[in-house]
LOBA-580020 format. One record per residue: chain; z, x, y of N, C-alpha, C in turn. Coordinates in nm, 4 decimals, always signed. Example, Ala and Ser with C-alpha at 12.3 -4.5 7.8 and 13.67 -1.06 7.14 Angstrom:
// LOBA-580020
{node A, {+0.7800, +1.3190, -0.5690}, {+0.7800, +1.2300, -0.4500}, {+0.7800, +1.3200, -0.3300}};
{node A, {+0.7080, +1.2850, -0.2250}, {+0.7140, +1.3670, -0.1060}, {+0.7870, +1.2900, +0.0030}};
***
This chain:
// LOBA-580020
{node A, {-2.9011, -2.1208, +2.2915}, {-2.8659, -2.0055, +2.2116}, {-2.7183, -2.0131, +2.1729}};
{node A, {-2.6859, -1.9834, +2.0398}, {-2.5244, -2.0009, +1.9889}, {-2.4778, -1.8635, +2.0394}};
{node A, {-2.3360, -1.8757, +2.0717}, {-2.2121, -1.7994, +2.1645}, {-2.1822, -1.7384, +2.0149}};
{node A, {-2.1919, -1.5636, +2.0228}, {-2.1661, -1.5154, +1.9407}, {-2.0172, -1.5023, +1.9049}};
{node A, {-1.9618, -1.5219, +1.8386}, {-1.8226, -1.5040, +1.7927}, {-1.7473, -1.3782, +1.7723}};
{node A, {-1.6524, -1.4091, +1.7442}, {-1.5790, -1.2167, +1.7278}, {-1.5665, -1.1557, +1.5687}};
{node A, {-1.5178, -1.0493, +1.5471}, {-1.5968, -0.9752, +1.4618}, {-1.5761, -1.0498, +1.3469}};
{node A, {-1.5926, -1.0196, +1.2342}, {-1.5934, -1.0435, +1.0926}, {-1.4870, -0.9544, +1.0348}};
{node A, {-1.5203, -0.8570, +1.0338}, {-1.3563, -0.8080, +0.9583}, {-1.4409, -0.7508, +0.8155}};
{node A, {-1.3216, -0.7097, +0.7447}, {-1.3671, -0.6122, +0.6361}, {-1.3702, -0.7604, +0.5394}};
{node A, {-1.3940, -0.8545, +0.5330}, {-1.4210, -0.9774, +0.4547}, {-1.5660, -1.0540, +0.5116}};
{node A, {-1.5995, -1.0033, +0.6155}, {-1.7385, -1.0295, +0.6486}, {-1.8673, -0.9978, +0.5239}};
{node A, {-1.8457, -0.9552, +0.4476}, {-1.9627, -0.8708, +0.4160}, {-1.9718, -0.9904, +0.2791}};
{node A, {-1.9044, -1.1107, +0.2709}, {-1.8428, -1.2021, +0.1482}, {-1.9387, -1.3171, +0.2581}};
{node A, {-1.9907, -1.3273, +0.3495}, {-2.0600, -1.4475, +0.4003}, {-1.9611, -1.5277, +0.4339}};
{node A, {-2.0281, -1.6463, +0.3509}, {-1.9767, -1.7914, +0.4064}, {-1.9344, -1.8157, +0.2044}};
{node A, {-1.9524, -1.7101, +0.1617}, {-1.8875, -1.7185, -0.0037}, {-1.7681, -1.7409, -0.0278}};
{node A, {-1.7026, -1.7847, -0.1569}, {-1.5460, -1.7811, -0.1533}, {-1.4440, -1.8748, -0.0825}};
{node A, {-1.4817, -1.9277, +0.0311}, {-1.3718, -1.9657, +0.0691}, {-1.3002, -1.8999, +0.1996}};
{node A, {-1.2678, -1.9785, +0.2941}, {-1.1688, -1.9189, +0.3973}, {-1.0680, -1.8427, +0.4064}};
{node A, {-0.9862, -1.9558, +0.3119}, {-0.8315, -1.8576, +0.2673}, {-0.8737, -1.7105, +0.1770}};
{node A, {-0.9486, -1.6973, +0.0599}, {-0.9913, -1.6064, -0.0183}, {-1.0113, -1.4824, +0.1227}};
{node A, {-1.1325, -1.5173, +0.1656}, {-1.1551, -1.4019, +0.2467}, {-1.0694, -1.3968, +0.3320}};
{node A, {-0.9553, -1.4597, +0.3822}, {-0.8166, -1.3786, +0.4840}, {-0.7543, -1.3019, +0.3563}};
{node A, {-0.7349, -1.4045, +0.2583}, {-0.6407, -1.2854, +0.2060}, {-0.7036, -1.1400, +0.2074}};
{node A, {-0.8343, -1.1387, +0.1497}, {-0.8973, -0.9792, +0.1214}, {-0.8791, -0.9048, +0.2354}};
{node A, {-0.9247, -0.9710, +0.3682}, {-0.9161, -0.8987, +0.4797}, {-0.7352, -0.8466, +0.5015}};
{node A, {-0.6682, -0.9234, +0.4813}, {-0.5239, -0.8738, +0.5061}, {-0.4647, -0.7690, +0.4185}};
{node A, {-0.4698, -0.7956, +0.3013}, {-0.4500, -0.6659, +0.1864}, {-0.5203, -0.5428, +0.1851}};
{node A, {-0.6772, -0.5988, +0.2610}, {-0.7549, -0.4276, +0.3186}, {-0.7157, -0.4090, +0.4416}};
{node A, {-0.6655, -0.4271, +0.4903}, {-0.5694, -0.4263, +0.6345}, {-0.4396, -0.3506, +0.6138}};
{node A, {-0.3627, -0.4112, +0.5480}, {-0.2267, -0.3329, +0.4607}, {-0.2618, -0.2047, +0.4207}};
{node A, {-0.3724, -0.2195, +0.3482}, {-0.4212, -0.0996, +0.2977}, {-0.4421, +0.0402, +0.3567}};
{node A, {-0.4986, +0.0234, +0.4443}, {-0.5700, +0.0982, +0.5497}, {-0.4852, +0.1333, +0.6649}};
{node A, {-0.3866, +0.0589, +0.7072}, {-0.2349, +0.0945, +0.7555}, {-0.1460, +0.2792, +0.7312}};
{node A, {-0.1344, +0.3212, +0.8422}, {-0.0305, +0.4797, +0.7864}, {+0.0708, +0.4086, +0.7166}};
{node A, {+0.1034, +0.4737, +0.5793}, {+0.2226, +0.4854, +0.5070}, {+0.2589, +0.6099, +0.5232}};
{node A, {+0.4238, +0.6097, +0.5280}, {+0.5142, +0.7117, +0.5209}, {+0.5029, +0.7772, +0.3690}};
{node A, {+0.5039, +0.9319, +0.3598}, {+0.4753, +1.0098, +0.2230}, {+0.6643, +1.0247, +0.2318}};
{node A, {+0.6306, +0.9905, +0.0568}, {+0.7670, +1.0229, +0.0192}, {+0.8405, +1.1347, +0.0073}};
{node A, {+0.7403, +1.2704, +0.0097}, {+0.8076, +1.3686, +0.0194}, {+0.8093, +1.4770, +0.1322}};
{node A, {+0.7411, +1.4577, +0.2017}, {+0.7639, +1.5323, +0.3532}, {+0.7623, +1.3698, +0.5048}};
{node A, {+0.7359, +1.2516, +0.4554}, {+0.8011, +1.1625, +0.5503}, {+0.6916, +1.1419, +0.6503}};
{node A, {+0.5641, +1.2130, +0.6693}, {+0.4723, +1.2106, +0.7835}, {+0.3941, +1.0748, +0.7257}};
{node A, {+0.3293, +0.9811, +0.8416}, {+0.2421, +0.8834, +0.8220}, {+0.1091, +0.9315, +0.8058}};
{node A, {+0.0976, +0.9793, +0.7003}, {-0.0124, +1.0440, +0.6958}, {-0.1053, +0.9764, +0.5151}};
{node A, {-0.0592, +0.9106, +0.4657}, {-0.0849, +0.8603, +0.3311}, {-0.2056, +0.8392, +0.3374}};
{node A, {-0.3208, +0.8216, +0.2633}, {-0.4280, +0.7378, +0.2225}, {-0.4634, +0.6865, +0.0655}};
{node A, {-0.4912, +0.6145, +0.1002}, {-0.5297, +0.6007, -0.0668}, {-0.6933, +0.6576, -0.0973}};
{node A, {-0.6813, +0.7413, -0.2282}, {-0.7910, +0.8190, -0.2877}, {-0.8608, +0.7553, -0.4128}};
{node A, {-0.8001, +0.6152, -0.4518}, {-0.8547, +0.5786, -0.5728}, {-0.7472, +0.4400, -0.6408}};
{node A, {-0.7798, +0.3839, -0.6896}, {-0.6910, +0.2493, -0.7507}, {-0.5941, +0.3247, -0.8154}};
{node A, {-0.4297, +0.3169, -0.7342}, {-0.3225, +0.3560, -0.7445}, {-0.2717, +0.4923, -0.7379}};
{node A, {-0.3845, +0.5834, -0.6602}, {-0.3527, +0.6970, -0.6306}, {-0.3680, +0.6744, -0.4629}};
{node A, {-0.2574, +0.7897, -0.4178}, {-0.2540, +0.8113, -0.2923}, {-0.1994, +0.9555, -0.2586}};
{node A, {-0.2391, +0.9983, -0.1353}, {-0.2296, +1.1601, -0.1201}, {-0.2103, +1.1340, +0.0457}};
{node A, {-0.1456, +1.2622, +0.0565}, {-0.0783, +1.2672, +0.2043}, {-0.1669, +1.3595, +0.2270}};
{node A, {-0.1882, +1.3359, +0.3736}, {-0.3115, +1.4782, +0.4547}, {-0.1963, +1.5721, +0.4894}};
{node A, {-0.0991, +1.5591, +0.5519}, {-0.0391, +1.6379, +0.5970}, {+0.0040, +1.7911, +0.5108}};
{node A, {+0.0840, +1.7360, +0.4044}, {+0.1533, +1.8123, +0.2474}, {+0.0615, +1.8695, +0.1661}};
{node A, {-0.0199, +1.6976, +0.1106}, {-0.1196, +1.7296, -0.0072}, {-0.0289, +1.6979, -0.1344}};
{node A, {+0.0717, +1.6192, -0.1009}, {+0.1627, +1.5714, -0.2145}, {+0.0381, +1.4863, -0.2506}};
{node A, {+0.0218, +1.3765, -0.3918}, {-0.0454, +1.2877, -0.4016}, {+0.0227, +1.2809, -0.5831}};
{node A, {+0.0536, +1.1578, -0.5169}, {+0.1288, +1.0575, -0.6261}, {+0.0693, +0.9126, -0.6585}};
{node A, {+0.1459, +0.8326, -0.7951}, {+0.0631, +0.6936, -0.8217}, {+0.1488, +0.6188, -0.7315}};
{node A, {+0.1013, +0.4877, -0.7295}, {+0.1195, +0.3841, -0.6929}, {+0.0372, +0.2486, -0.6867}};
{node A, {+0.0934, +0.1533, -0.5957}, {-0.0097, +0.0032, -0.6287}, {-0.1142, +0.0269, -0.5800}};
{node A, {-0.1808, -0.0201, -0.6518}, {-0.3178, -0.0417, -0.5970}, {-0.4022, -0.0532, -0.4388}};
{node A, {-0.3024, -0.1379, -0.3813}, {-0.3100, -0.1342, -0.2631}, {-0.2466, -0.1212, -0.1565}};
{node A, {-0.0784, -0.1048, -0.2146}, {+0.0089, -0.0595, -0.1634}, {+0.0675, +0.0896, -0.2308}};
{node A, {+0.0982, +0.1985, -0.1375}, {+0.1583, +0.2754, -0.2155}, {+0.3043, +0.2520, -0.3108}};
{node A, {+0.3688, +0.1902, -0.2568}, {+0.5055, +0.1438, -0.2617}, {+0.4655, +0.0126, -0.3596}};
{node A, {+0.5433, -0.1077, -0.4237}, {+0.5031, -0.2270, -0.4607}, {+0.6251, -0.2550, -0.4708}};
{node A, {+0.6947, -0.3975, -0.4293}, {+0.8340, -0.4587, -0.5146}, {+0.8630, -0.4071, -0.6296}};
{node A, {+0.8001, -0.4063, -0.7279}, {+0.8599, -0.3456, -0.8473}, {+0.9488, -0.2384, -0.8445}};
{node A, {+0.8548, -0.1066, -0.8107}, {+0.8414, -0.0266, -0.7819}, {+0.9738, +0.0555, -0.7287}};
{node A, {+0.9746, -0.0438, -0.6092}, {+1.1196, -0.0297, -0.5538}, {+1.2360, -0.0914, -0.6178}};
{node A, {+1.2155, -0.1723, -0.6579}, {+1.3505, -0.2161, -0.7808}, {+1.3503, -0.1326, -0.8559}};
{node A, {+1.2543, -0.0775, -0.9323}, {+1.3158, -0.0018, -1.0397}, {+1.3870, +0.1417, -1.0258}};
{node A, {+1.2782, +0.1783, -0.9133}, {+1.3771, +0.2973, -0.8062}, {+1.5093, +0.2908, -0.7804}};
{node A, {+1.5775, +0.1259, -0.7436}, {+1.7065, +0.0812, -0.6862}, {+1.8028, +0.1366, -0.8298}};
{node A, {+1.7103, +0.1032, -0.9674}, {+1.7786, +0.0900, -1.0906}, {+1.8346, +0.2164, -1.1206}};
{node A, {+1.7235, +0.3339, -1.0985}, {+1.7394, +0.4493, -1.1697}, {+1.8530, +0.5065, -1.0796}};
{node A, {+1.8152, +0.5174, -0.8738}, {+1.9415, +0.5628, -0.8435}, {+2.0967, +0.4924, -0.8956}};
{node A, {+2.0994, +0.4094, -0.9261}, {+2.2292, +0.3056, -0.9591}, {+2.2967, +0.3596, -1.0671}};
{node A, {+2.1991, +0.3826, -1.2029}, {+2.2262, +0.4035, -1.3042}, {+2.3000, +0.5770, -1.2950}};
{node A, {+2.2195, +0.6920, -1.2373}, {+2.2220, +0.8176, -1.2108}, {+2.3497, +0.7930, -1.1035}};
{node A, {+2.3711, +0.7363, -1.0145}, {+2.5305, +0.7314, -0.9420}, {+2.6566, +0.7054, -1.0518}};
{node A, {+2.6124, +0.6247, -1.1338}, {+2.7225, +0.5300, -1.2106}, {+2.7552, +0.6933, -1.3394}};
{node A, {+2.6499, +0.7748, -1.3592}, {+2.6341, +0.8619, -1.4532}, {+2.7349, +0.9672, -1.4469}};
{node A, {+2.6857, +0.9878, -1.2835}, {+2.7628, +1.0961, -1.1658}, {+2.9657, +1.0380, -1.1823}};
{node A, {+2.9551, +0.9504, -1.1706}, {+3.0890, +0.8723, -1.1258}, {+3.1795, +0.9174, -1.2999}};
{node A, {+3.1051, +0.9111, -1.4004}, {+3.1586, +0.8880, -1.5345}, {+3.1969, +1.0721, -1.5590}};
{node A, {+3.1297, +1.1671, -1.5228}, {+3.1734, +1.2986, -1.5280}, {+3.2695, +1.3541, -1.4462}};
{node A, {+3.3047, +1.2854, -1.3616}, {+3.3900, +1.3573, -1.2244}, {+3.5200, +1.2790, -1.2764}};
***
């Protein structure tokens, strides 16, 4: 009788389809996914995602866009870096 192995993971349900690497990645990005994120406007780990690039906090009930599978994304945060930069530099030119 074969020695049953350990679980499958949320990439189990893909077989022996796809590929090895394919199904880690899926499993790791639904892993990320499924992870507490911090809400940006009251700070509790309470985030979920409700839909491709929406996410809502249980705690608040804030619910804002974002990546797909991340609330947050590199971009995201650069362009954030941009706008505070620009709005400091704005601040600096009136005073």
């Amino acid at each position: 009788m074969a020695k049953k192995r350990g679980q499958t993971g949320s990439a189990g349900r893909f077989g022996a389809r796809y590929g090895r690497i394919a199904r880690r990645r899926v499993a790791e990005i639904e892993d990320e996914m499924r992870e507490d994120h911090k809400c940006p406007d009251c700070g509790a780990d309470r985030v979920e995602r409700q839909g491709t690039g929406v996410w809502e906090c249980g705690s608040c009930g804030y619910t804002f866009t974002g990546g797909a599978y991340k609330p947050e994304t590199p971009a995201g945060r650069t362009v954030g870096r941009s706008i505070r930069a620009a709005l400091a530099e704005e601040e600096g030119d009136e005073a």
